[in-house]
N, C-alpha and C positions, 0 to 999 in steps of 0.2 A: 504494500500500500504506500503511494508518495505521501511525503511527508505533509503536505497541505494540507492533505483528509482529518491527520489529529492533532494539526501543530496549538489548536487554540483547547486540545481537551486536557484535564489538570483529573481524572476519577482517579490513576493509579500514578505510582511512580514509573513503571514498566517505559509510560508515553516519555518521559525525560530523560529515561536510557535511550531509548532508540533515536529522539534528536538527537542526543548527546553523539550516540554511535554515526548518525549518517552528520554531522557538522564534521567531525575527528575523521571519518573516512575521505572524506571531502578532502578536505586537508592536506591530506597525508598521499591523497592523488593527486593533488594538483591542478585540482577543477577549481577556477577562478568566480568562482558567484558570492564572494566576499559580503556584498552587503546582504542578501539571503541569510548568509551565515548569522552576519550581526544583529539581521533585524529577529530570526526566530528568538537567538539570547535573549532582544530584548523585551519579547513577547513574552517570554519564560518566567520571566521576573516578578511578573505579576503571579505567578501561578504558586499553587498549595505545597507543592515539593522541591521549588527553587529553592529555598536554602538549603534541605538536603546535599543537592547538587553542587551549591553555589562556585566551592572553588572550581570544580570541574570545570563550569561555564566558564569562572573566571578566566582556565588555564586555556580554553578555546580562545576568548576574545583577545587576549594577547596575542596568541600563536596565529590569531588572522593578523592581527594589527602588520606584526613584522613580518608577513609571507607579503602582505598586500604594499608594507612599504616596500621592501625589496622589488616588484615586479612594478613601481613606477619608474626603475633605473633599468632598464631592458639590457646595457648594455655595463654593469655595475657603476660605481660611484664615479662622478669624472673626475678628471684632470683639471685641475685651475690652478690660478697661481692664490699664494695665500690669502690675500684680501677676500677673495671670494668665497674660498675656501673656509675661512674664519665664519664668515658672513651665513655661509650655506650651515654650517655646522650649528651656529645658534637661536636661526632662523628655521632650520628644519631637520636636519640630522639625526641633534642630540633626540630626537623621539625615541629613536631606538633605542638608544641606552635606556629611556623611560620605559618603552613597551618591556625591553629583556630583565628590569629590575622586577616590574611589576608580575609578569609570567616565572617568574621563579618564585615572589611574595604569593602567589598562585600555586603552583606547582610543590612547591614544599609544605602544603597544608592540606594536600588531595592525594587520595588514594593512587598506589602506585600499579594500575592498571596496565596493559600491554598497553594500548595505545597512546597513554598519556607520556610509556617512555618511550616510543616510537615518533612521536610528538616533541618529548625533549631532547633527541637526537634530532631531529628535524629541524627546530631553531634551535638547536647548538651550533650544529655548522652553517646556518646563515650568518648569524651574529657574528663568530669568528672567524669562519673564513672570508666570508661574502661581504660585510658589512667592515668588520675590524681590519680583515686583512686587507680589502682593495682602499679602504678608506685612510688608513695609517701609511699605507706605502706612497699615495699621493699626495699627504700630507709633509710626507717624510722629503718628499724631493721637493716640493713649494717653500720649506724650511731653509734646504740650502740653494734652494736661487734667491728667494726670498729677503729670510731675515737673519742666515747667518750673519751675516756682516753688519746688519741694523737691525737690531731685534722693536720691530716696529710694524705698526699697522694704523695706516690712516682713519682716522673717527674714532679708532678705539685707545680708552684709557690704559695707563700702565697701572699695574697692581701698585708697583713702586713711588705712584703718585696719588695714592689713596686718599691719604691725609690733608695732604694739600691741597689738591681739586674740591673736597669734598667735607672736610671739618671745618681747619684752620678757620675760612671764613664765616661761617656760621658762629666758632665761638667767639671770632670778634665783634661780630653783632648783639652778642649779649645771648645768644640762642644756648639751649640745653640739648646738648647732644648724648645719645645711647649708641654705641656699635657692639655690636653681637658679632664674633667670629666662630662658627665651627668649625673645627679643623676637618677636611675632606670633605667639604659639602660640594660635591662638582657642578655641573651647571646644571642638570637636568632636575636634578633633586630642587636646587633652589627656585626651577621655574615651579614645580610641584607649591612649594612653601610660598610662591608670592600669590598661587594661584587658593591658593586654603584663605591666607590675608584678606585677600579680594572678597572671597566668600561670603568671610566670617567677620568683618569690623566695618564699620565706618573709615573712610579717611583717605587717602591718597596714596598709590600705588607706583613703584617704580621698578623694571630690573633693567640691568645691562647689563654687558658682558667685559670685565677686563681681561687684558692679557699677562698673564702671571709670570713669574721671575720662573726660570729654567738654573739649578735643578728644580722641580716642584716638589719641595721638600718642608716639613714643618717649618725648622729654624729659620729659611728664608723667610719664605712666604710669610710667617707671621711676623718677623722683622721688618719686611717691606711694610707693612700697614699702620706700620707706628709712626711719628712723627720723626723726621730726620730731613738731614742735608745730605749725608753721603751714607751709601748702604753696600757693603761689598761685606769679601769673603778671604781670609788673610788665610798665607801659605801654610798655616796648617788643618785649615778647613776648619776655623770659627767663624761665624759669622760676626760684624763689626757694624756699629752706627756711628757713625760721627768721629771712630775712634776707639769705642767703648763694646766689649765683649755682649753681646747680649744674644743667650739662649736660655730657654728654658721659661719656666710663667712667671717666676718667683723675679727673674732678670729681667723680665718685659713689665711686670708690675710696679717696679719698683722705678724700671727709667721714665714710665708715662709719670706717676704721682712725682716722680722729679723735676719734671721739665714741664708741665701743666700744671697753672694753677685749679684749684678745684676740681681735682680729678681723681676718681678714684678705680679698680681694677678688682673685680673680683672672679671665684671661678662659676660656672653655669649652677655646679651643685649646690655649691653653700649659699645661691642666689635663691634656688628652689626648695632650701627646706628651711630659709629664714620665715618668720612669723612677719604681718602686715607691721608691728609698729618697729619691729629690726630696722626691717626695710626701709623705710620712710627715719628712721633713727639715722642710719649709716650712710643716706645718699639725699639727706637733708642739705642744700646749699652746693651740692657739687655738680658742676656746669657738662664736666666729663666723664660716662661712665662706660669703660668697658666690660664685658663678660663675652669669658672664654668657655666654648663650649666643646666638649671633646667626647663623642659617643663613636663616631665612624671610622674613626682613626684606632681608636685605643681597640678597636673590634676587628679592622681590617686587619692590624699590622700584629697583629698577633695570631699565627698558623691554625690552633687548636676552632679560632672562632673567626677566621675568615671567611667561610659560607654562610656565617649569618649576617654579612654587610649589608642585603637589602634587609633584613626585616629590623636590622640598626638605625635603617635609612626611613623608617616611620615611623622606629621612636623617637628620631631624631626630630621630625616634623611635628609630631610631638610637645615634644619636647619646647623648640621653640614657639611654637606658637601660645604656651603656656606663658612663656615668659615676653611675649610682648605683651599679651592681655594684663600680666601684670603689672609691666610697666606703663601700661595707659590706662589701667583701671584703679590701681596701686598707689602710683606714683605720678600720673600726670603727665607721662612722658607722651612728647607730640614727635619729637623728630630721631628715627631710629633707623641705623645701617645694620644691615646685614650681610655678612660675605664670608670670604673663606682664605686660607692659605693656599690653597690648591685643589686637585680633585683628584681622581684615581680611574685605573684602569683595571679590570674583574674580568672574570671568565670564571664559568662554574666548572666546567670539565679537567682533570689534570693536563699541565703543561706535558708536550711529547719534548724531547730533545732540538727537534728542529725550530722548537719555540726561543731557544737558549743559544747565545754565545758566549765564546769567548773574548772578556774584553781586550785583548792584543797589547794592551797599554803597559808602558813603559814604568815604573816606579811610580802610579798614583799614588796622591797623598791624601784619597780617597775612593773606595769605588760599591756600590751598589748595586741592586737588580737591576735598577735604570737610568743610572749614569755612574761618570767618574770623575771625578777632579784630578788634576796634572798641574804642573807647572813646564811639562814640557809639549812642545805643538809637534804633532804628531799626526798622520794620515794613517787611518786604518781601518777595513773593508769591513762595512756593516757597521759604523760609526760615523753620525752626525758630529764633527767638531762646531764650536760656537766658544767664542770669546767671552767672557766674564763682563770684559771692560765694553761689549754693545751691549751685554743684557745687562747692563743697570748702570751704563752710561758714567764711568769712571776709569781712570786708569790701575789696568790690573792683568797683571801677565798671569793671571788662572786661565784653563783652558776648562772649559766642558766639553766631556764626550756622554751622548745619549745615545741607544739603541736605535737602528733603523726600525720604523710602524711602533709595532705591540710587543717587539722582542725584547726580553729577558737578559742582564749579563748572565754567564752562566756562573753562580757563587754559593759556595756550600752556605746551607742553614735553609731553614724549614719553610715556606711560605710564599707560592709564584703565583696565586692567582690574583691576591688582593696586590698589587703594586702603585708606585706614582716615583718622583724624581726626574721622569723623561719628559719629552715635549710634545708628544701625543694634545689633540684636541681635547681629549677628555680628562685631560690632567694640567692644562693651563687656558684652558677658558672657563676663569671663576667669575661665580654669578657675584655682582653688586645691586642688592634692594635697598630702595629707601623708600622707607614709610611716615608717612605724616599722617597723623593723627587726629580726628576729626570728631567735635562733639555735635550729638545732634541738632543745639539749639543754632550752630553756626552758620553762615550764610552759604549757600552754593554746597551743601552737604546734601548727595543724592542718598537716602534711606534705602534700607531694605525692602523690597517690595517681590512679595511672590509673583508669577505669571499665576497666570487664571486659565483654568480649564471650562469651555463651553460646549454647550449644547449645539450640534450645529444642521442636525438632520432638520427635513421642515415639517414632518408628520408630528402633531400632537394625537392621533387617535391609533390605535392599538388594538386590530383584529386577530390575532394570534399568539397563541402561548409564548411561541420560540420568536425570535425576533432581533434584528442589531439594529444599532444606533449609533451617530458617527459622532465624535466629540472632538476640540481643537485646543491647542494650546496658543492663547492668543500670541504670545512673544519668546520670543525665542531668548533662552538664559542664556545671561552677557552683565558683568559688573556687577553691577547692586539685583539684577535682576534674576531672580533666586528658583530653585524648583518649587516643585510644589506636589505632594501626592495624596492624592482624592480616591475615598470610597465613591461611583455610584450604583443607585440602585432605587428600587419603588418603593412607595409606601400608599397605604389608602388616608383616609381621611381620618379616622384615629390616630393614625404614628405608624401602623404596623407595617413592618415590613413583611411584600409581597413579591421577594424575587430575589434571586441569589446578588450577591454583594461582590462586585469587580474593582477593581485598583486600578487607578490608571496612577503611571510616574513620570508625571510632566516636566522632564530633565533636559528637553533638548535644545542645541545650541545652535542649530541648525537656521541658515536663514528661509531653506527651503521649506514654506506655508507646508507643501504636502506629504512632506518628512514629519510635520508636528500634528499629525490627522492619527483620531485613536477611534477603530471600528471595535462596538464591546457586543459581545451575545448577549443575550436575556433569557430568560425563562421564568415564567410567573408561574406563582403556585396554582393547584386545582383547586379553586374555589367558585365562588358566585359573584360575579361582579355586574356590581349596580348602575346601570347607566347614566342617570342620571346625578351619579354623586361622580367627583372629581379623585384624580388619584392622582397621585408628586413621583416625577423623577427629583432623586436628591443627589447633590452633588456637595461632600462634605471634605474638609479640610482635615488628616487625618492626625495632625500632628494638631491642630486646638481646637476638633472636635466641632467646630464649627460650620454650620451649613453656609454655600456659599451661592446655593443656586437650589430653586424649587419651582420645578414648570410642571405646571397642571397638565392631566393628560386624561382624556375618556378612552376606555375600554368597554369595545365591546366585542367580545369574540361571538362564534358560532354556539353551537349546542355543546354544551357541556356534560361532561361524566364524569364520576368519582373512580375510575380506576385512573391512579397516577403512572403514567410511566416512567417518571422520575425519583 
């Protein structure tokens, strides 16, 4: 039986296997009817056994997401030179990282069925071969036509100018400033976390993309974002501001409250299990506050707990969005940054050999899984060389060597899929948010407003038991413009309900009117209906219960019986 015969019936779970079975076949052949796929999921959702299912579904709709990105590049990822290249990556690329994050937060929570790991071999090697590997090797060669020699890219900020573009003057205006760093928050996560923002607050939204200091390594990266005049890396691989050693929180805490007045540095934890008057005690008067926040990092870079980096990556979200609501619910805070040291690069399957080199390098006086520090300049096959003194614009005979693409040094100790330190797209285009904060009473603050589900069929009379009904979502969710999900269903003229009770989940973002078109079945009960008395379609808001729509309807069917077939 094709699937359309019982895609809308919810009696047994049986019918949610067999979707399940013919979406996952589909799939796994290579039959391209993608939005079939997406739209039965989202049909399903409403139904009495979807959550049963859910992650399964979930592990479908990913594994369409990245089959269906994949085959808009017919011919894999192109060739550009980096400006475009940067451009394409944060403008469309980075999805994938999103979709393969999200289908393993899927996939590791769902039964491990043949086809599900047939499925996760399937986006395994799109991701890494098809995706990672044609996309790092073009990236790798745009790097050295590029920006070996000028690590630079027109419109976009440098990490290394964080401060300056982006505080400095706000605290000479008198402004109070919050910046939030997580360590390893890469771009794709952070569009997630501006898009939750957007969601869930009033206020004003911003992200971009900078381009981060190479190695993409903690001690850099978060040295870059401090306040400074010169930021380099002295021959024995310290990182240096101004002159002045500084790694680690305890060294970074101390240089901000020295060189800023009004400033204070705390870490993400001791922010989140201070009590309301701590709070507003410890950061009463202080103009500068930063808080460092470390889940992804301390999760990635540790072997035993490197497969659990995406489900890090939603406590991480989390996580922060805890701690802005409290800093604008708390504490008042209007103007708040959010970014990162760096980001990282992941693959769930073990590295093979050919993922690994050898780094060739002469006496490094540093070297890692993705990169190495020298002091001596040296050519060597399957090594990106890059200057110190272009990536942060000072004089400095350091040399950086990074792996060509996703490849690996090859270096004894434990732990190659969670990495970062190289110059991968996915480990130096770190997201910068800024949030301003916005109270309702203030002018030009656009409120929360759900979309509205209507009635759209023109029949208000009703001759038949079975029957559908077509319903619309007026506007398509966008900013403040929020979902919304509605029971309808009948009732007579007492209250009571006279007919099964359907969900519609008015989520779409769609500008397409006939993309946001909801056909529901009906079925009224076997009773006696009065003609002349009036009966209600109701259309109720199920999160406050409140009815939002009640259109009168006459029923009159044929000749009725008391044997039910239902």
């Amino acid at each position: 039986m094709e699937v359309r015969h019982y895609k809308d019936t919810e009696i047994f779970p049986i019918i949610d296997r067999a979707i399940i079975d013919y979406i996952a076949n589909s799939v796994l052949g290579d039959l391209e009817s993608y939005e079939e796929y997406l739209n039965l999921i989202d049909l399903r959702r409403t139904k009495h056994f979807y959550k049963k299912y859910e992650s399964i579904y979930n592990v479908l709709y990913y594994a369409i997401q990245i089959v269906r990105f994949k085959n808009q590049y017919t011919h894999g990822i192109p060739k550009d030179n980096a400006l475009n290249m940067f451009k394409d990556y944060y403008t469309s690329y980075y999805q994938m990282d999103s979709y393969y994050r999200k289908f393993y937060l899927a996939y590791d929570t769902s039964k491990k069925y043949e086809f599900i790991n047939k499925l996760q071999e399937k986006i395994e090697y799109i991701y890494t071969n098809w995706y990672l590997g044609g996309l790092s090797a073009h990236w790798s060669q745009a790097v050295r036509e590029n920006l070996a020699n000028n690590w630079k890219i027109s419109g976009i900020k440098k990490q290394q100018d964080f401060y300056r573009t982006n505080v400095l003057e706000r605290l000479k205006n008198g402004e109070r400033i919050f910046v939030i760093i997580s360590d390893a928050m890469r771009y794709e996560i952070g569009v997630s976390l501006s898009e939750r923002i957007e969601q869930e607050t009033l206020g004003e939204i911003k992200i971009e993309p900078m381009l981060g200091v190479v190695p993409s390594i903690t001690k850099l990266g978060m040295a870059a974002l401090l306040p400074h005049q010169t930021l380099t890396i002295d021959d024995t691989g310290y990182v240096m501001i101004d002159g002045q050693r500084i790694e680690g929180y305890i060294a970074r805490k101390n240089y901000i409250q020295s060189k800023v007045d009004d400033s204070i540095v705390v870490k993400h934890d001791d922010f989140s299990n201070m009590n309301l008057t701590n709070k507003r005690e410890l950061f009463k008067g202080k103009k500068l506050i930063y808080i460092y926040h470390d889940k992804l990092d301390s999760i990635g870079d540790n072997s035993p707990s490197e497969n659990q980096i995406f489900k890090a990556a939603e406590d991480t979200l989390d996580d922060l969005m805890n701690t802005i609501n409290s800093i604008r619910n708390e504490l008042s805070g209007t103007n708040i940054f959010i970014t990162a040291d760096h980001g990282f690069l992941y693959q769930r399957n073990p590295l093979v050999e050919s993922d690994k080199i050898a780094s060739g390098l002469d006496k490094p006086i540093e070297s890692k899984k993705r990169y190495t520090l020298s002091r001596k300049r040296q050519d060597v096959d399957g090594q990106i060389h890059l200057g110190l003194s272009e990536i942060l614009s000072i004089e400095s005979d350091l040399n950086v060597y990074v792996p060509n693409g996703a490849i690996r040094n090859r270096i004894q100790g434990p732990g190659s899929n969670f990495v970062h330190g190289g110059a991968s797209l996915q480990e130096i285009v770190v997201p910068l948010i800024f949030y301003k904060n916005k109270r309702p009473h203030q002018k030009n603050v656009t409120q929360f407003e759900k979309v509205k589900v209507e009635y759209t069929s023109q029949t208000k009379r009703i001759t038949n038991k079975l029957f559908s009904l077509r319903f619309f979502q007026n506007e398509r969710v966008m900013d403040k413009r929020i979902p919304v999900t509605v029971e309808v269903y009948f009732e007579d003229y007492k209250g009571n309900i006279i007919s099964n009770v359907e969900t519609i989940i008015a989520d779409k973002s769609t500008n397409n009117p006939s993309e946001r078109e909801f056909i529901m079945n009906f079925a009224l009960e076997t009773m006696q209906f009065d003609k002349s008395k009036n009966y209600y379609l109701i259309i109720k808001d199920i999160e406050t219960d409140q009815i939002t729509s009640k259109i009168p309807f006459e029923i009159s069917l044929g000749i009725s019986t008391d044997f039910d077939f239902f």
